[in-house]
C-alpha positions in Angstrom: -21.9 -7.3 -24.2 -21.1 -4.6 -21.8 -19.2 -1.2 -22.8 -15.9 -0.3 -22.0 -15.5 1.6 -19.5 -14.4 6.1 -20.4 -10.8 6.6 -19.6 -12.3 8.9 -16.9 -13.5 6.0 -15.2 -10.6 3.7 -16.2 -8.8 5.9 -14.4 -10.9 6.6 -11.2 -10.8 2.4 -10.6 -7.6 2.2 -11.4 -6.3 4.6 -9.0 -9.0 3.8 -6.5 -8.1 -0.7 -6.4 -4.2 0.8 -6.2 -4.9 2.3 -3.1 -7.2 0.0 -1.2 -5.0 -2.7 -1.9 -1.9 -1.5 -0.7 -3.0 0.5 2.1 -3.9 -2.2 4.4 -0.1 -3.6 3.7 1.1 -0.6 5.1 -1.1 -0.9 8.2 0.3 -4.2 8.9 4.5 -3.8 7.5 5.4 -1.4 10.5 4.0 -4.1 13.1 5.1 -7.4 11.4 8.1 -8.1 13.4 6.2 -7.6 16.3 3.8 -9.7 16.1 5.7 -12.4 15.4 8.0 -11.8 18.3 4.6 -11.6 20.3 3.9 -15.1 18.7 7.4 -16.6 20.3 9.7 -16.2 17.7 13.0 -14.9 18.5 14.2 -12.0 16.5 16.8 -14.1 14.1 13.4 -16.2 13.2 11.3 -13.3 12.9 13.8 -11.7 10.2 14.3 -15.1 8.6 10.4 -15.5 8.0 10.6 -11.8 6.4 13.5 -12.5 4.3 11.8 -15.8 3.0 9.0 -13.2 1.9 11.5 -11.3 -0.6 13.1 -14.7 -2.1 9.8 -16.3 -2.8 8.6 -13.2 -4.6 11.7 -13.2 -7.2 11.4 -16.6 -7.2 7.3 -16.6 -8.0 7.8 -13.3 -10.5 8.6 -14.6 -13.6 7.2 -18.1 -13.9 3.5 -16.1 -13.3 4.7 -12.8 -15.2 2.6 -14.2 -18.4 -1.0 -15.7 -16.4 -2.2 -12.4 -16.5 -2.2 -13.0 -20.8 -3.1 -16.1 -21.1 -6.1 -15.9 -18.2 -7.2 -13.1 -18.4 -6.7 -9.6 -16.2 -9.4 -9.9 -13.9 -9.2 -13.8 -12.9 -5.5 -13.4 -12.0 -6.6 -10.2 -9.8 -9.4 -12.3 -8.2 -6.4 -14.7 -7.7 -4.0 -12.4 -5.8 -7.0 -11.2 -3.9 -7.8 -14.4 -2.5 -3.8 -15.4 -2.4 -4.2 -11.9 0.1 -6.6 -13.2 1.8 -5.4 -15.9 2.6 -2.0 -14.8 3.9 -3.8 -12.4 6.4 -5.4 -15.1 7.9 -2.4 -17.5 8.2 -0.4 -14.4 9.8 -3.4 -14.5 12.3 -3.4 -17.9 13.3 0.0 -18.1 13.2 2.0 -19.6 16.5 5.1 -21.0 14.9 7.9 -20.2 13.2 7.2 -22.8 10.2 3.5 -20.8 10.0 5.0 -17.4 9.7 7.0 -18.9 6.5 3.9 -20.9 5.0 2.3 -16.5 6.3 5.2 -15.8 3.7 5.1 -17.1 0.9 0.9 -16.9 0.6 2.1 -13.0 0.7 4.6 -14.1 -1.9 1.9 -15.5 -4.1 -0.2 -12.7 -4.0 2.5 -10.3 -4.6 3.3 -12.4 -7.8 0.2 -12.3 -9.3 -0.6 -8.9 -8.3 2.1 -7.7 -10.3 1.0 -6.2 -13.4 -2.7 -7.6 -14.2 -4.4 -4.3 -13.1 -2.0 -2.4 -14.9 -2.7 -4.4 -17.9 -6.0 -3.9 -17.8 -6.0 0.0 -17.0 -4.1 -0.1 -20.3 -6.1 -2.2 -22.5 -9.3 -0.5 -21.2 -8.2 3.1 -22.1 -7.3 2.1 -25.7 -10.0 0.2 -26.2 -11.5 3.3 -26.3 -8.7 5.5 -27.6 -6.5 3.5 -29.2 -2.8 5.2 -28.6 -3.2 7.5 -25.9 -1.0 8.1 -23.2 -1.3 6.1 -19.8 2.5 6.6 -18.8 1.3 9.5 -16.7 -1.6 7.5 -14.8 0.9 4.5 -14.7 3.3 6.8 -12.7 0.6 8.4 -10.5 -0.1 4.6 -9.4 3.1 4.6 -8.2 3.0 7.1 -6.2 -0.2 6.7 -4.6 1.3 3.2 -4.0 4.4 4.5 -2.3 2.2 7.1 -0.1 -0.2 4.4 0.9 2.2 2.2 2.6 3.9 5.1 4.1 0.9 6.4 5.1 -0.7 3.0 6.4 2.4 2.1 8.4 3.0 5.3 10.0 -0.9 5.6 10.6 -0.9 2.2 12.7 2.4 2.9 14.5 1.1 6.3 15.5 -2.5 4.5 16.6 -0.9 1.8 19.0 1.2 3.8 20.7 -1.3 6.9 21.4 -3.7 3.6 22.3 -1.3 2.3 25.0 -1.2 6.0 26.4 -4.4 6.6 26.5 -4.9 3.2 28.3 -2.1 4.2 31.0 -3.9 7.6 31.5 -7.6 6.4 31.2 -7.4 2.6 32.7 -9.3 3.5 35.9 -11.9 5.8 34.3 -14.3 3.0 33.1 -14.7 4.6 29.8 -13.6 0.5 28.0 -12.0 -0.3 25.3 -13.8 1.5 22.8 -13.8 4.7 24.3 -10.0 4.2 24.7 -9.2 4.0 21.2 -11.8 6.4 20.1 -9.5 8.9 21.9 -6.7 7.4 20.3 -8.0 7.7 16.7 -8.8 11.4 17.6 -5.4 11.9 18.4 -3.6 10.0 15.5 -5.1 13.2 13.8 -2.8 15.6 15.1 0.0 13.5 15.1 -0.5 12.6 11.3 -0.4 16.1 10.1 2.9 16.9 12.2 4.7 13.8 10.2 3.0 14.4 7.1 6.7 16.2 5.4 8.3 13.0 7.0 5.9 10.4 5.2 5.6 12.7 1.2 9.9 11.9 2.0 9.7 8.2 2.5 7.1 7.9 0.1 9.2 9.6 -2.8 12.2 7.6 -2.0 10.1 4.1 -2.3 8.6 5.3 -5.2 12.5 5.7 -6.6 13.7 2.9 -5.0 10.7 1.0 -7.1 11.9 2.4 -10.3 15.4 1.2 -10.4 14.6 -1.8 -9.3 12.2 -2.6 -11.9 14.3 -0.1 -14.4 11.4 2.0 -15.6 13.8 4.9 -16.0 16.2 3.3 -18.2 13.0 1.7 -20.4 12.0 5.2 -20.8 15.3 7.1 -21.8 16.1 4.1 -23.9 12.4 4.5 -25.9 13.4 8.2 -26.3 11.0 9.4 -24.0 12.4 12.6 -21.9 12.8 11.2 -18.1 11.9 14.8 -17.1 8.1 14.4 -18.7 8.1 10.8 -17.1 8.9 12.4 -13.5 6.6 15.1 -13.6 3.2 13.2 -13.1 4.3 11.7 -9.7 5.7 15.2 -8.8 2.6 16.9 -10.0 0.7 14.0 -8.1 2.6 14.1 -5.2 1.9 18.0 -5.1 -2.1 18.0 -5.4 -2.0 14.9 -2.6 0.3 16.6 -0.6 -2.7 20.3 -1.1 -5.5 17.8 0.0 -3.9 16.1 2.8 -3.2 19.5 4.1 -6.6 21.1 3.6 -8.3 18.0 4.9 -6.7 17.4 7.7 -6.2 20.6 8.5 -10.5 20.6 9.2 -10.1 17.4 10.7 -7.7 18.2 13.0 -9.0 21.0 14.5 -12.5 19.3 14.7 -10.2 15.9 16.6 -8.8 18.5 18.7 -12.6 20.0 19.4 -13.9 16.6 20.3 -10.8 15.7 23.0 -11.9 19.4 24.7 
């Protein structure tokens, strides 16, 4: 029988799956409506398929709110991931308006059963090996590293495009191809990153609020006599050392991006 894993490393996974599973959302939220426009939809279908996405996923939430107890943490996770998976390709293949709703509510599934088994498991893992201690601050720091991913992600692929569709109108005669193209492109998404970087920590804190209320967190704390101050102060301090690396890193990687475009 294997051993637990140390709440160190609990940790590290934990915060590591929330962020490589949300971050590719948030390369493909800002540039949803697009595509489907690009597919043929008009834009009252295009927001109709996205509003299906949001029905299905209250719908879906409680009926599979108890799998993740009576199957286990990691075969519902396995579940949402393929659920994923299979979304992403149906938004590929797409061409129709019925497609982008079927596109929908695969999202919807995976949403569903995405909610709350890793969490679960981060839990039981931690106090399987110290029984009582207190996750609420690593449970918060999720949040936020949830909220700055998509941010992040969408801004990120936004950004890319439209420095890629420049740098094609500049560079189109040049014979440098595709590939060269966007490799100047991702070299400038650098720069452009770090100047929105205040504008994304902004958003991000405001989804991570808008998350609470909706799923009440705040009121579940006050009302277990918790103080809501100690509850906010692990995303702030989490926002804070994010918001230190993103600046130091990309402060080197900037100036390297803007070495390589000399």
């Amino acid at each position: 029988m294997t051993q637990p894993l140390s709440p160190t490393a609990a940790r590290r996974v934990f915060l590591t799956l929330t962020t490589t599973r949300w971050l590719p959302i948030g390369f493909v939220v800002g540039l949803l409506v697009l595509w489907q426009l690009e597919r043929g939809l008009t834009l009252p279908q295009a927001l109709t398929a996205s509003a299906v996405m949001g029905i299905a996923v209250v719908v879906l939430e409680l009926p599979t709110s108890g799998f993740a107890d009576a199957l286990g943490r990691r075969p519902v996770l396995i579940a949402a991931a393929l659920a994923n998976v299979a979304a992403m390709v149906a938004l590929l293949v797409a061409h129709s308006f019925t497609a982008f709703v079927i596109a929908s509510v695969l999202t919807d599934v995976f949403r569903a059963l995405d909610s709350g088994p890793l969490e679960a498991w981060y839990v039981d893992t931690v106090h399987a090996t110290r029984p009582g201690a207190d996750v609420d601050q690593d449970l918060s720091r999720s949040t936020s590293i949830l909220g700055l991913a998509i941010v992040g992600g969408a801004f990120l692929a936004i950004l890319f495009l439209i420095d890629l569709v420049e740098q094609i109108r500049r560079f189109g005669g040049a014979g440098i191809g595709l590939r060269g193209t966007a490799g100047v492109a991702a070299l400038n998404v650098a720069g452009s990153f770090y100047g929105i970087l205040p504008l994304i920590a902004l958003l991000a804190v405001l989804s991570l609020f808008l998350s609470m209320s909706r799923s009440s967190e705040m009121a579940a704390v006050r009302a277990s006599g918790r103080s809501g101050l100690r509850a906010l102060s692990a995303p702030v301090i989490a926002a804070t050392l994010v918001g230190a690396a993103c600046v130091a890193v990309f402060s080197e990687g900037l100036m390297a991006a803007l070495y390589a475009l000399d």
